[in-house]
CHARMM internal coordinates of N, CA and C (Angstrom, degrees):
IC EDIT
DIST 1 N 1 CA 1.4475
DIST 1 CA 1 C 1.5332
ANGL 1 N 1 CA 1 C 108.47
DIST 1 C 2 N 1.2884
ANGL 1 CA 1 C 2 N 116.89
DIHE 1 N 1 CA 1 C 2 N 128.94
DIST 2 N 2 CA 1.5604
ANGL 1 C 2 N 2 CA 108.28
DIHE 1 CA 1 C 2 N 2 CA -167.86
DIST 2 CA 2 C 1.9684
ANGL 2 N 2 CA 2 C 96.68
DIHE 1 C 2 N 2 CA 2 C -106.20
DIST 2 C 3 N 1.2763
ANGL 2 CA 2 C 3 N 80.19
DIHE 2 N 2 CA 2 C 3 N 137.31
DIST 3 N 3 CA 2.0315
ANGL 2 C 3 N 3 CA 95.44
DIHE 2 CA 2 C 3 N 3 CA -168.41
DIST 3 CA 3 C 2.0241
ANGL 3 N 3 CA 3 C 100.02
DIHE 2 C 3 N 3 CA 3 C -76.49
DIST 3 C 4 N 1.3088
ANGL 3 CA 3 C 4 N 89.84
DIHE 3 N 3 CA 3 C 4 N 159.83
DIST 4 N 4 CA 1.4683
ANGL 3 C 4 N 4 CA 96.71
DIHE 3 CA 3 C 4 N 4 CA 167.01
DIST 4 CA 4 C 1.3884
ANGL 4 N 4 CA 4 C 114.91
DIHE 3 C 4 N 4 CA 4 C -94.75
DIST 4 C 5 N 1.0306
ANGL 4 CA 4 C 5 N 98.22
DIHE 4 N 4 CA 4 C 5 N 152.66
DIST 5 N 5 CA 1.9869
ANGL 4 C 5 N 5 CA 112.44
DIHE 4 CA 4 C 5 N 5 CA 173.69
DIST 5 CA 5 C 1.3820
ANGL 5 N 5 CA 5 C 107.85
DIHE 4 C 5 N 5 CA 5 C -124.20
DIST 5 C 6 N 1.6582
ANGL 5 CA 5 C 6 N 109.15
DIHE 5 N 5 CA 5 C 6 N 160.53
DIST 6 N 6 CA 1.0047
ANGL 5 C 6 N 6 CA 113.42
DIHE 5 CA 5 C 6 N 6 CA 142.69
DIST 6 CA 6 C 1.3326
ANGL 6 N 6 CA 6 C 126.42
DIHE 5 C 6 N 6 CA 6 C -151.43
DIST 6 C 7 N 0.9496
ANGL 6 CA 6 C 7 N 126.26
DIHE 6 N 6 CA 6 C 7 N 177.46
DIST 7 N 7 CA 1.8797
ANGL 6 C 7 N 7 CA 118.79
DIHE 6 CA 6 C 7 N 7 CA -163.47
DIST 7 CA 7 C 1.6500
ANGL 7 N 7 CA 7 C 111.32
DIHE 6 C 7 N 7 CA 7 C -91.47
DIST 7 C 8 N 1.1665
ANGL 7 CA 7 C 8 N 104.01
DIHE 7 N 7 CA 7 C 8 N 131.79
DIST 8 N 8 CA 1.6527
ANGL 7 C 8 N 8 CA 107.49
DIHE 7 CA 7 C 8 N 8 CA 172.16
DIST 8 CA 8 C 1.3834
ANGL 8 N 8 CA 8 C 114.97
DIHE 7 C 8 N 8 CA 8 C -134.11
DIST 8 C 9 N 1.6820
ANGL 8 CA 8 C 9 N 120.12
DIHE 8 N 8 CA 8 C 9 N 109.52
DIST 9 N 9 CA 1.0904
ANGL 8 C 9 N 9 CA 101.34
DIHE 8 CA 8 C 9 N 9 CA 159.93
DIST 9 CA 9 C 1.3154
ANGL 9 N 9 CA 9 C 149.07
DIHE 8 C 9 N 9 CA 9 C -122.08
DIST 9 C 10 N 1.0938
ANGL 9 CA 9 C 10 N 111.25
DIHE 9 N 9 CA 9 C 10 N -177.13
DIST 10 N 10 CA 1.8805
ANGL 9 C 10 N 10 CA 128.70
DIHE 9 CA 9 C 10 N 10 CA -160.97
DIST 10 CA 10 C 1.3632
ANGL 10 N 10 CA 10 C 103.80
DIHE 9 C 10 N 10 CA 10 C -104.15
DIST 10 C 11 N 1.2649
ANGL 10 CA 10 C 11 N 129.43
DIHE 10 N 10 CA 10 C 11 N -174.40
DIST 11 N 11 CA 1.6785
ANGL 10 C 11 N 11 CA 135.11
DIHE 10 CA 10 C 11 N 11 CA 156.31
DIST 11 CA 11 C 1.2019
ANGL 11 N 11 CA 11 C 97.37
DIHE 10 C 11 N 11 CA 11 C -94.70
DIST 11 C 12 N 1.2911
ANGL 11 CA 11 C 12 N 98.54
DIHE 11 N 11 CA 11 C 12 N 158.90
DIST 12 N 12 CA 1.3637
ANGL 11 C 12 N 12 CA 125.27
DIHE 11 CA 11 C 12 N 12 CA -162.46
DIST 12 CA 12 C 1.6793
ANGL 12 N 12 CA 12 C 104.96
DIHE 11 C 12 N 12 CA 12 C -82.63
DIST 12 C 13 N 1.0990
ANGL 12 CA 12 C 13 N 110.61
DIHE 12 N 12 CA 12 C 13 N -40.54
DIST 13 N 13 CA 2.0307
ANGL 12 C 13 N 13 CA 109.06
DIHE 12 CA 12 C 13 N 13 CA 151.83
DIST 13 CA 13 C 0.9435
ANGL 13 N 13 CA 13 C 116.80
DIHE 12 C 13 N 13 CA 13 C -39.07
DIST 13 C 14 N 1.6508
ANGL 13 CA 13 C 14 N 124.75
DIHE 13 N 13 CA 13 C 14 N -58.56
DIST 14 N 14 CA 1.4490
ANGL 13 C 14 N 14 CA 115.39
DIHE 13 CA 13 C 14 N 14 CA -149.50
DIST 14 CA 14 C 1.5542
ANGL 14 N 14 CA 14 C 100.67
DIHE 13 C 14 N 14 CA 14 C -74.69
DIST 14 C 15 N 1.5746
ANGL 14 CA 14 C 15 N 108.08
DIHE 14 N 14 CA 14 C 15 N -29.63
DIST 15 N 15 CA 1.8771
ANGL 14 C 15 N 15 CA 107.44
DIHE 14 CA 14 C 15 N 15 CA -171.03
DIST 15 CA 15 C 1.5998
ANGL 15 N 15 CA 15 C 103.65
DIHE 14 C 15 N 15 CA 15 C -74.61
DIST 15 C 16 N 1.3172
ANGL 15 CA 15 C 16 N 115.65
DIHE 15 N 15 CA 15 C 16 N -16.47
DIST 16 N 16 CA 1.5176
ANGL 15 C 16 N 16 CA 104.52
DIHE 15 CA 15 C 16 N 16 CA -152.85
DIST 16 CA 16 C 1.7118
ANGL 16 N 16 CA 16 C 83.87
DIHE 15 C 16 N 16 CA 16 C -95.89
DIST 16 C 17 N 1.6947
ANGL 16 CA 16 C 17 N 128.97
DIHE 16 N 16 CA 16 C 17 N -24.53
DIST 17 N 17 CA 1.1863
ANGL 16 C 17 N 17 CA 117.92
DIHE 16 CA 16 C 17 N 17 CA 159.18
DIST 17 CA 17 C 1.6039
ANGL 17 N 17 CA 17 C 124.84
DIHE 16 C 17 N 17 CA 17 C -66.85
DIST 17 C 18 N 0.8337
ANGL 17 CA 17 C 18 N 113.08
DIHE 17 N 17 CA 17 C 18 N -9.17
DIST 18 N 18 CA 1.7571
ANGL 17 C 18 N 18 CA 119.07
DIHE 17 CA 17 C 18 N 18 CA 179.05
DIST 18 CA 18 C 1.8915
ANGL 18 N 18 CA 18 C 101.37
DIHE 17 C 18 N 18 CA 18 C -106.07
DIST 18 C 19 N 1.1341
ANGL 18 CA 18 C 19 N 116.14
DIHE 18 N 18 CA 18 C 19 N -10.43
DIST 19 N 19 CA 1.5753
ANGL 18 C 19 N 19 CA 111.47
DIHE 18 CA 18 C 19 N 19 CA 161.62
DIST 19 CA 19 C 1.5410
ANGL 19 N 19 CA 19 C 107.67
DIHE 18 C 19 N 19 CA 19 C -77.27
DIST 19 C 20 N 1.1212
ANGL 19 CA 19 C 20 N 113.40
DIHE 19 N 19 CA 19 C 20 N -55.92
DIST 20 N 20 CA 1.9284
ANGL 19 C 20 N 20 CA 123.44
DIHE 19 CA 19 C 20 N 20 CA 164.69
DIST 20 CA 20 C 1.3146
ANGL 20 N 20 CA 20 C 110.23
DIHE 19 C 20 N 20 CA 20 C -19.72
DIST 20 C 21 N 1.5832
ANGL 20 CA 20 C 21 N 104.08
DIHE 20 N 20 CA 20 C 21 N -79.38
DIST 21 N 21 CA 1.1450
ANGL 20 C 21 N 21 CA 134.51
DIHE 20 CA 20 C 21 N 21 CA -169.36
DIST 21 CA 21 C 1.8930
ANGL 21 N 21 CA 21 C 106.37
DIHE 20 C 21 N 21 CA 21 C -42.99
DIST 21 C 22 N 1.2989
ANGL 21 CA 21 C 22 N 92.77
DIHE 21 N 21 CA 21 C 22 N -52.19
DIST 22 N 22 CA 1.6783
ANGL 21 C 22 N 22 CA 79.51
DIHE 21 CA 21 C 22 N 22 CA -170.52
DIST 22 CA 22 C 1.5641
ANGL 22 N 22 CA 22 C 115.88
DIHE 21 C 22 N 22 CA 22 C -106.11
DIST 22 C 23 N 1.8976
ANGL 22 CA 22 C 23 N 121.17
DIHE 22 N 22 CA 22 C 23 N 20.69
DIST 23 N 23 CA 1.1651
ANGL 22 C 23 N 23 CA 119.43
DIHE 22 CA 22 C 23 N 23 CA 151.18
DIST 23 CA 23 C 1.7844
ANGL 23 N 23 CA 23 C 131.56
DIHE 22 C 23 N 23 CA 23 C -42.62
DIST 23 C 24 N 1.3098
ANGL 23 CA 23 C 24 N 112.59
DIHE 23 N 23 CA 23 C 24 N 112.46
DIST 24 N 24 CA 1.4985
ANGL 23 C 24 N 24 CA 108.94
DIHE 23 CA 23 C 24 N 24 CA -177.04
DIST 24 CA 24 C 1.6222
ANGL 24 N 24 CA 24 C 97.90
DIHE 23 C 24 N 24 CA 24 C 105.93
DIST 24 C 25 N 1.3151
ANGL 24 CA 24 C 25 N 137.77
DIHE 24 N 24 CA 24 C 25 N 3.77
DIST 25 N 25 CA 1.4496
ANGL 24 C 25 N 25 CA 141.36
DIHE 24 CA 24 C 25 N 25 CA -167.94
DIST 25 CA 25 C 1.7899
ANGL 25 N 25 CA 25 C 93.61
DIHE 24 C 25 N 25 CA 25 C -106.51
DIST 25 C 26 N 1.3178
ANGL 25 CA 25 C 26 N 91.10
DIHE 25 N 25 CA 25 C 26 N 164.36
DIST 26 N 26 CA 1.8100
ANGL 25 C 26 N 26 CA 104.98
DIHE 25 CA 25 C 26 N 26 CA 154.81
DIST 26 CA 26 C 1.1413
ANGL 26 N 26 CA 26 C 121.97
DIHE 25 C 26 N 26 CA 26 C -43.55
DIST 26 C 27 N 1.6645
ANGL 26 CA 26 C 27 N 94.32
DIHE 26 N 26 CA 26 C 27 N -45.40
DIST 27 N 27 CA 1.8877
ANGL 26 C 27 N 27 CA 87.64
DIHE 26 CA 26 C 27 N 27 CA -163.61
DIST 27 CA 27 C 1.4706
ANGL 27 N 27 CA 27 C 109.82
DIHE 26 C 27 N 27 CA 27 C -93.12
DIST 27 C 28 N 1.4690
ANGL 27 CA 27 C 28 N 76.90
DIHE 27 N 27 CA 27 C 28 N 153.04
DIST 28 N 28 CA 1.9991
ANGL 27 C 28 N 28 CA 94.67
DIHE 27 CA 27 C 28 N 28 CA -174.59
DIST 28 CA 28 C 1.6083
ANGL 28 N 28 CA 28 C 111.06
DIHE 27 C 28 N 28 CA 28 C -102.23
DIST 28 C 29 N 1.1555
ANGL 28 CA 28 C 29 N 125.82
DIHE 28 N 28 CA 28 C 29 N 39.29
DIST 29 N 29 CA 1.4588
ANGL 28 C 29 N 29 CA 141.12
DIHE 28 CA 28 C 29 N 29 CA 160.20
DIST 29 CA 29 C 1.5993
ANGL 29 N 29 CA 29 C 118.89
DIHE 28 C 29 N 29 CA 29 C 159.56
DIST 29 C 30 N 1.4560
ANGL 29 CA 29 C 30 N 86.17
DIHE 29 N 29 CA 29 C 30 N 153.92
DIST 30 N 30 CA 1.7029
ANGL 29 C 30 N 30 CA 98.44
DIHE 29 CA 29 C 30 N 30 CA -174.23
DIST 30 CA 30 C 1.5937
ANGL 30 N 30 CA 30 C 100.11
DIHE 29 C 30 N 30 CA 30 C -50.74
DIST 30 C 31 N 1.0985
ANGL 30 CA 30 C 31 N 129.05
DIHE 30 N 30 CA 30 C 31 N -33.90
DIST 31 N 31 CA 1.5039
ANGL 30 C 31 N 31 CA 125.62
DIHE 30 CA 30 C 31 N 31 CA -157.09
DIST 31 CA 31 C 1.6213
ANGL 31 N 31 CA 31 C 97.57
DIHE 30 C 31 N 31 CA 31 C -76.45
DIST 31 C 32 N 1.1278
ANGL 31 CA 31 C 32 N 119.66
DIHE 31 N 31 CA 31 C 32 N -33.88
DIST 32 N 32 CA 1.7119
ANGL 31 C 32 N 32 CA 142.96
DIHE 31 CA 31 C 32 N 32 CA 174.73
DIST 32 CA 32 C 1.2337
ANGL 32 N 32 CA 32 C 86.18
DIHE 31 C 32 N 32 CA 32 C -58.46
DIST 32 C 33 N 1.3003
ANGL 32 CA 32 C 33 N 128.75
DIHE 32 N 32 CA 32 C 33 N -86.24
DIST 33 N 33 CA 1.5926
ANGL 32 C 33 N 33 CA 116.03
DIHE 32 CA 32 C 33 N 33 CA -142.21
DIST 33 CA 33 C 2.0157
ANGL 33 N 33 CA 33 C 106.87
DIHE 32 C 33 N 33 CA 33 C -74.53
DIST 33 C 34 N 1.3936
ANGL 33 CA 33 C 34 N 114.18
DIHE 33 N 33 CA 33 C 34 N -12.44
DIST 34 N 34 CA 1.4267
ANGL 33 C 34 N 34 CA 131.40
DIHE 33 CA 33 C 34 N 34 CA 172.42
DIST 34 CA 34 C 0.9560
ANGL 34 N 34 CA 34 C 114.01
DIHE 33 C 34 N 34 CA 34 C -45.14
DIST 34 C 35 N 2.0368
ANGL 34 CA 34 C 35 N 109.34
DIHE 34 N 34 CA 34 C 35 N -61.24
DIST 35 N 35 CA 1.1750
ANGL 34 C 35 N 35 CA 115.18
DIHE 34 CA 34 C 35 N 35 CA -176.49
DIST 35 CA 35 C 1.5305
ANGL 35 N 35 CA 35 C 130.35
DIHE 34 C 35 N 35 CA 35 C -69.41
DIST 35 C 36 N 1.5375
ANGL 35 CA 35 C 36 N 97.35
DIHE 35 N 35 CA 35 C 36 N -26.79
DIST 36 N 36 CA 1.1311
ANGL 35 C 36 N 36 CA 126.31
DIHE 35 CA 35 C 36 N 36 CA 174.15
DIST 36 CA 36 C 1.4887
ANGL 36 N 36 CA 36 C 117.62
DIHE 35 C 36 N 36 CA 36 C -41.88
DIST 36 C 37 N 1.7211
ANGL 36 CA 36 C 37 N 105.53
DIHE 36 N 36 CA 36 C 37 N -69.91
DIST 37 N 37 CA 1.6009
ANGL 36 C 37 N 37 CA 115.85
DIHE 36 CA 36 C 37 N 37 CA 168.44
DIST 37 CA 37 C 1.3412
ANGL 37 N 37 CA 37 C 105.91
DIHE 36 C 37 N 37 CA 37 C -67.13
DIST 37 C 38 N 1.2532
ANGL 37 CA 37 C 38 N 151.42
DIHE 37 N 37 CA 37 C 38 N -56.99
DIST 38 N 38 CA 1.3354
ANGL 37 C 38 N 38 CA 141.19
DIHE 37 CA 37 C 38 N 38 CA 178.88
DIST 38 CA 38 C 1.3613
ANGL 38 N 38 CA 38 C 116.31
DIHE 37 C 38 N 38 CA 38 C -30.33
DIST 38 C 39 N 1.7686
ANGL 38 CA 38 C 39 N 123.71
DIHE 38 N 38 CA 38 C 39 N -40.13
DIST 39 N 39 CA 1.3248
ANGL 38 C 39 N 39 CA 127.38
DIHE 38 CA 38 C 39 N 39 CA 171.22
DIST 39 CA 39 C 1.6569
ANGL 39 N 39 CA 39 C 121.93
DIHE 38 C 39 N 39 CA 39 C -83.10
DIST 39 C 40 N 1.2209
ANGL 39 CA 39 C 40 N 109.49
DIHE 39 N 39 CA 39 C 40 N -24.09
DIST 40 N 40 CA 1.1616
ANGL 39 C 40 N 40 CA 115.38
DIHE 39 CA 39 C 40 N 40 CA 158.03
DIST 40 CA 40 C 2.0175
ANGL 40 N 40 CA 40 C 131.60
DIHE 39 C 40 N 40 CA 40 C -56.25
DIST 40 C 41 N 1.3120
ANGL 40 CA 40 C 41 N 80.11
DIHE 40 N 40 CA 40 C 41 N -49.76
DIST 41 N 41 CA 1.8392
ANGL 40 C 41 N 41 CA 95.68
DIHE 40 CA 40 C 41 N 41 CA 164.52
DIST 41 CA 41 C 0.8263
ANGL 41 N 41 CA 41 C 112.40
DIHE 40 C 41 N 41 CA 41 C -72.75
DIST 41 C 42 N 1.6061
ANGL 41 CA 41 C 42 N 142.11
DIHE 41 N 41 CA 41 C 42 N -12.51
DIST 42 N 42 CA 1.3840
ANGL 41 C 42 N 42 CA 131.40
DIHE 41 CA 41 C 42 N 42 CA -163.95
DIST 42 CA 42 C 1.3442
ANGL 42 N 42 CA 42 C 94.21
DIHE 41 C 42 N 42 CA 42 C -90.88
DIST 42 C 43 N 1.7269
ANGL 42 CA 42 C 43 N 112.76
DIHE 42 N 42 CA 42 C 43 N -60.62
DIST 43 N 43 CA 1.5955
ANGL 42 C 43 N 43 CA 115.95
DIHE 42 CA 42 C 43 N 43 CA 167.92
DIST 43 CA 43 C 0.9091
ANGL 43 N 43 CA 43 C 124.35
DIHE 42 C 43 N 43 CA 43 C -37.47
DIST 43 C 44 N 1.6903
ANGL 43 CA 43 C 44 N 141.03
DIHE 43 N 43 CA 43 C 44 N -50.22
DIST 44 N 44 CA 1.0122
ANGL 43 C 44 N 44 CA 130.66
DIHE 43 CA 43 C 44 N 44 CA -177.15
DIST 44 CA 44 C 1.5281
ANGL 44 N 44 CA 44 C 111.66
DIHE 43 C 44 N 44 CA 44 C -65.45
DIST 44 C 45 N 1.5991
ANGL 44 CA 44 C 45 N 115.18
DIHE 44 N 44 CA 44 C 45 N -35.13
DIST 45 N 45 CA 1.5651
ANGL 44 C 45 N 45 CA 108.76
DIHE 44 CA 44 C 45 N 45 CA 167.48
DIST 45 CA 45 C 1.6516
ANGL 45 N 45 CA 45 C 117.98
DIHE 44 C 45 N 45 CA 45 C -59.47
DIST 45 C 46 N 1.0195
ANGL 45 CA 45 C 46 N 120.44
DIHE 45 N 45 CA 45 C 46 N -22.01
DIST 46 N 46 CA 1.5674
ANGL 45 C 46 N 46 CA 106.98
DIHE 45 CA 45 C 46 N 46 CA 170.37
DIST 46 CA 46 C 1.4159
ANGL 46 N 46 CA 46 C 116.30
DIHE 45 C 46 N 46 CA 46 C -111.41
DIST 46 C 47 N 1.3389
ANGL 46 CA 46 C 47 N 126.96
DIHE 46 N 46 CA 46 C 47 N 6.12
DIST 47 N 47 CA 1.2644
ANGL 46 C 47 N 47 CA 121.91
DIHE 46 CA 46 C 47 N 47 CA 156.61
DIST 47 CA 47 C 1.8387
ANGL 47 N 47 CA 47 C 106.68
DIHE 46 C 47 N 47 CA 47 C -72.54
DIST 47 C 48 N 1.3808
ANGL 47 CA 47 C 48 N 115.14
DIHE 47 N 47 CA 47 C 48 N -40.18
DIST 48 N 48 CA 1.4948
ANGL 47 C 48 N 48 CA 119.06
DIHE 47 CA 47 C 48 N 48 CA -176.99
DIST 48 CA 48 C 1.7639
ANGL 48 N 48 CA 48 C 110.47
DIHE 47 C 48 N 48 CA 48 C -57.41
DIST 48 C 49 N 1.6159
ANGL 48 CA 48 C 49 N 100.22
DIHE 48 N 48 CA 48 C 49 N -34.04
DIST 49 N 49 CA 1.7313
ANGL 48 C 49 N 49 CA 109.25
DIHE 48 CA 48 C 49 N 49 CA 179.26
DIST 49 CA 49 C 1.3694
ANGL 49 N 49 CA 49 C 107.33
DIHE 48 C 49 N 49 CA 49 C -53.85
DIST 49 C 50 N 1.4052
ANGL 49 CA 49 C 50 N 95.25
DIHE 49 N 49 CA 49 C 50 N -50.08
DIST 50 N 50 CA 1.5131
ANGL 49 C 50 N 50 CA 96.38
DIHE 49 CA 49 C 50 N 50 CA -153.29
DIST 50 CA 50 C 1.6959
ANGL 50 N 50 CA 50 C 106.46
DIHE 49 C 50 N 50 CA 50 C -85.09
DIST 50 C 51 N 1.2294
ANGL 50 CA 50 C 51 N 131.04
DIHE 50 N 50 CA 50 C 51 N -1.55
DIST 51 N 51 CA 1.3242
ANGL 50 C 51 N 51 CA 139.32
DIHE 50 CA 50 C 51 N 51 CA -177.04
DIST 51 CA 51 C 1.7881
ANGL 51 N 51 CA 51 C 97.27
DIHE 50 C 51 N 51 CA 51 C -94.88
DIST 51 C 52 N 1.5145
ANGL 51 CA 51 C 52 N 116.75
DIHE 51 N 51 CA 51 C 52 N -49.21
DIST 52 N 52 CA 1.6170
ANGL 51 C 52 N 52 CA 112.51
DIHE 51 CA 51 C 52 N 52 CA 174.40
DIST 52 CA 52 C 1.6859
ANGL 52 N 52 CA 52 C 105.69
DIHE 51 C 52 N 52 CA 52 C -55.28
DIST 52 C 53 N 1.0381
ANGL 52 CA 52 C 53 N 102.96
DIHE 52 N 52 CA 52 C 53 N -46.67
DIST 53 N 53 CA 1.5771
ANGL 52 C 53 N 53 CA 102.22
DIHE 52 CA 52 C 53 N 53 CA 169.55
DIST 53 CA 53 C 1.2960
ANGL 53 N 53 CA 53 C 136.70
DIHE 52 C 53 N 53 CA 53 C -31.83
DIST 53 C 54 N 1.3114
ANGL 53 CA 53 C 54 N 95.39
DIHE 53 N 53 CA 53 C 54 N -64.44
DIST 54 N 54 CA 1.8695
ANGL 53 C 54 N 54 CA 128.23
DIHE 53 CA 53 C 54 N 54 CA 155.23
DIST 54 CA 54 C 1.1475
ANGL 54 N 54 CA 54 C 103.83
DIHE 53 C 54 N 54 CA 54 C -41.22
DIST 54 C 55 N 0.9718
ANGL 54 CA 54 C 55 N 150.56
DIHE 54 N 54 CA 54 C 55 N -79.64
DIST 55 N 55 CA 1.5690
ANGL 54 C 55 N 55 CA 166.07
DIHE 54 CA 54 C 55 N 55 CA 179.46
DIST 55 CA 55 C 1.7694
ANGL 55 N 55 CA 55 C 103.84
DIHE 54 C 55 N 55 CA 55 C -39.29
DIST 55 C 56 N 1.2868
ANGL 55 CA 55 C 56 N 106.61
DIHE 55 N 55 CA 55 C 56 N -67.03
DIST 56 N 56 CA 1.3748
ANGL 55 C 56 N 56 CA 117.80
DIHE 55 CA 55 C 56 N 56 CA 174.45
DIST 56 CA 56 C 1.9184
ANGL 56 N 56 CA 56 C 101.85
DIHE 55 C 56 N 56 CA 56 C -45.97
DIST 56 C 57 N 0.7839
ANGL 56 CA 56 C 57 N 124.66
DIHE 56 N 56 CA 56 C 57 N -19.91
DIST 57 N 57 CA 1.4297
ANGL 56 C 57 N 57 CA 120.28
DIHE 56 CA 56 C 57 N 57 CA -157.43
DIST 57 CA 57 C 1.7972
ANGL 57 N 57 CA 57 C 101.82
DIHE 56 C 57 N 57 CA 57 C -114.80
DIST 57 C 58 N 1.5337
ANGL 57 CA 57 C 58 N 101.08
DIHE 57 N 57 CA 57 C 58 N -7.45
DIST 58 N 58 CA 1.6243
ANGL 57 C 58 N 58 CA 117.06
DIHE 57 CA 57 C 58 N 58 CA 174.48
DIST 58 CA 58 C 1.3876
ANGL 58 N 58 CA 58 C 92.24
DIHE 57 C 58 N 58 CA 58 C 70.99
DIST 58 C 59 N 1.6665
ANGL 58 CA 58 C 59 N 135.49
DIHE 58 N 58 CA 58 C 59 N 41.23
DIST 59 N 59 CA 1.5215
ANGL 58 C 59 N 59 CA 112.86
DIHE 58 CA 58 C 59 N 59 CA 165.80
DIST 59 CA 59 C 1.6219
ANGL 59 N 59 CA 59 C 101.22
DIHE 58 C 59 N 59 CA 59 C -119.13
DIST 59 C 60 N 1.1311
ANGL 59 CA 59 C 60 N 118.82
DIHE 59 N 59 CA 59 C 60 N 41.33
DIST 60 N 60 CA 1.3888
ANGL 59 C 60 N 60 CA 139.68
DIHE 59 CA 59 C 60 N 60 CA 170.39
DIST 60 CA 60 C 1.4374
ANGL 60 N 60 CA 60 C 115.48
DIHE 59 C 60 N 60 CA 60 C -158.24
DIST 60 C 61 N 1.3278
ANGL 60 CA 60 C 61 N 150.14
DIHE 60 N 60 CA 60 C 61 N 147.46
DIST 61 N 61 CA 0.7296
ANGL 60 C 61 N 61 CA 146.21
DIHE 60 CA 60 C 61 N 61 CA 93.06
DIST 61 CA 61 C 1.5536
ANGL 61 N 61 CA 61 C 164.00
DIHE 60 C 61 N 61 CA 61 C -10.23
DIST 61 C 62 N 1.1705
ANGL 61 CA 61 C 62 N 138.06
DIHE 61 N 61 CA 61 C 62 N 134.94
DIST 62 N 62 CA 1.6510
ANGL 61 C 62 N 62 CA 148.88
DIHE 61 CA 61 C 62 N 62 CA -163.01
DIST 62 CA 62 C 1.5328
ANGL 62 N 62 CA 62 C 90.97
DIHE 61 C 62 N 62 CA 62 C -56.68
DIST 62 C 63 N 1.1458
ANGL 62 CA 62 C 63 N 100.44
DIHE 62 N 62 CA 62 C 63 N 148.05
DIST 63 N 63 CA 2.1910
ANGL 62 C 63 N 63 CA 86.12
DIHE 62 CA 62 C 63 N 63 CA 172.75
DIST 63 CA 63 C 2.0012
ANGL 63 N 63 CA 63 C 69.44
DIHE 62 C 63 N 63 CA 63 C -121.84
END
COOR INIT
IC SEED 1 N 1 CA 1 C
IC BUILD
């Protein structure tokens, strides 16, 4: 099944520092390791939901 895209862009600094950055890494392009952290932040934004939640519901605690 072939996925949709669409184009987003950055300055041309910030990508050509994230090509640097991930020479010698797994990933085989800035757009790779982009998506990469973009999904990472997303998770961590709904792991945080769902833990205030928890809390909100008193089955966690204040740390």
């Amino acid at each position: 099944m072939k996925k949709n895209y669409v184009t987003i862009s950055i300055p041309r600094e910030l990508y050509e520092k994230v090509a640097e950055m991930i020479k010698d890494t797994g990933f085989r392009s800035p757009t790779e390791f982009i998506i990469f952290t973009l999904r990472l932040l997303l998770m961590e934004r709904s792991e945080r939901k769902v833990i205030e939640g928890l809390r909100a519901l008193g089955y966690l605690k204040e740390e």
